[in-house]
N, C-alpha and C positions, 0 to 999 in steps of 0.2 A: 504494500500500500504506500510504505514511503518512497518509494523508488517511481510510482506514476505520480505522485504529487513532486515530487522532484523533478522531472521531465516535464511535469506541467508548467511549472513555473519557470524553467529554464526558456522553454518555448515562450513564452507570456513575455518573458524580459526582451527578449530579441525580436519577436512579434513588435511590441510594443515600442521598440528606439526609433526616433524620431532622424536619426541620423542616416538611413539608407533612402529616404523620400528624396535626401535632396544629390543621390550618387548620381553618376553620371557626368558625359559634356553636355554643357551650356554656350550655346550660339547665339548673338547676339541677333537681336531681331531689329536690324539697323533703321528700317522703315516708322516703326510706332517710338523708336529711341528719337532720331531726328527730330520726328513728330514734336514730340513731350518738350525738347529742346529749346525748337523756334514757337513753341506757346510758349513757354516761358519767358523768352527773349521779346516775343509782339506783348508781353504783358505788360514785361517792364518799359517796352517802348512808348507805348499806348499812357501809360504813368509818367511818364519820363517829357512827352508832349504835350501832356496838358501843363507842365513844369517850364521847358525848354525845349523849341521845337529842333534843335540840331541835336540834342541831345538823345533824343526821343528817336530823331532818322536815323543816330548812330547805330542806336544800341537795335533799330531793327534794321539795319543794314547787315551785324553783328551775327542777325539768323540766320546769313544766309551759310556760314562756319561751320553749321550744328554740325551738320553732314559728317564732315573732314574732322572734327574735333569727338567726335563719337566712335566713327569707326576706327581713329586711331589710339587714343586712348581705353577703347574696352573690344575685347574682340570673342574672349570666349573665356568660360569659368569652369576647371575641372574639377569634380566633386569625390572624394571617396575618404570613405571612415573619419565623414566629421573635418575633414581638412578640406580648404577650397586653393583650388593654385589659379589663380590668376596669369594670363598672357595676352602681351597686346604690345604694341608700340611703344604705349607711354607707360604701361603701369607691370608690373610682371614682380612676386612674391607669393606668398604660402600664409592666408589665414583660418582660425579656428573658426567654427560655427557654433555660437554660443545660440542653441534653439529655442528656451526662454525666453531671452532678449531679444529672438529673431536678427541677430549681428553679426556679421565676418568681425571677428577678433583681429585684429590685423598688426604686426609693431607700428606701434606709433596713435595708432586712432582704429576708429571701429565705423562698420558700415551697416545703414540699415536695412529690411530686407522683409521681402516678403513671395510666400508662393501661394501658387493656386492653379491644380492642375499640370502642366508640364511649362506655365509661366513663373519666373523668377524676376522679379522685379527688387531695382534698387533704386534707392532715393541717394542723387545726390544733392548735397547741402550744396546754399551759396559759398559761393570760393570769388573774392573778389567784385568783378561785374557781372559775374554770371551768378543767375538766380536759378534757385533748387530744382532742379527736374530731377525726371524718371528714368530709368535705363532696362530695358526690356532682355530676356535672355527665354529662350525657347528649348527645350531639351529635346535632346537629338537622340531617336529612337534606336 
């Protein structure tokens, strides 16, 4: 009898880890990333002209970058046993996934995150004149 409640619960804990939903490669889905990019960009623009109307042209002239600035900075995220490796252009390291927090661990700072389905979605914060957008990641079957 303890020998199947033992196996039951071994099963139970591994069933249960949160950490193999998110294994796998992750592809960027460049099209709704861009997307998420230049809202952001015409938001602050649209803010920015009722302000300063060169200001306002800059920062949505600034959208037209999303593109080249997304594809090169994130390009795909490889997932296994709770570690995420990162590679791309601009960004390439190795962080934890604290599933709680819903965060890549990362040295130095932490990234937020969210899934649904075989969607991975990150939030990036303001960084200077670029306002927080979204980063889209599609898992590759």
């Amino acid at each position: 009898m303890n020998k199947k409640l033992l196996i039951f619960l071994i099963i139970f804990a591994f069933g249960c880890s949160g950490s193999r939903q998110y294994d796998g490669l992750w592809i960027i889905d460049s099209e709704r990333s861009t997307q998420s990019c230049q809202a952001a960009l015409m938001v602050k623009a649209g803010a920015e002209m009722e302000e300063n109307f060169f200001g306002g042209l800059l920062a949505g002239i600034g959208s037209m970058g999303c593109s080249a600035y997304v594809n090169s900075a994130f390009s795909m995220i490889e997932i296994k046993d709770n570690s995420a490796y990162f590679s791309s252009n601009e960004l390439e390291g190795l962080c934890e996934i604290d599933d709680q927090a819903k965060e890549f661990v990362c040295p130095g700072n932490s990234i937020k995150f969210r899934k649904s389905e075989n969607i991975l979605v990150i939030t990036i914060p303001s960084i200077d004149e670029l306002p927080s957008f979204q980063i889209f990641f599609r898992k590759e079957s």
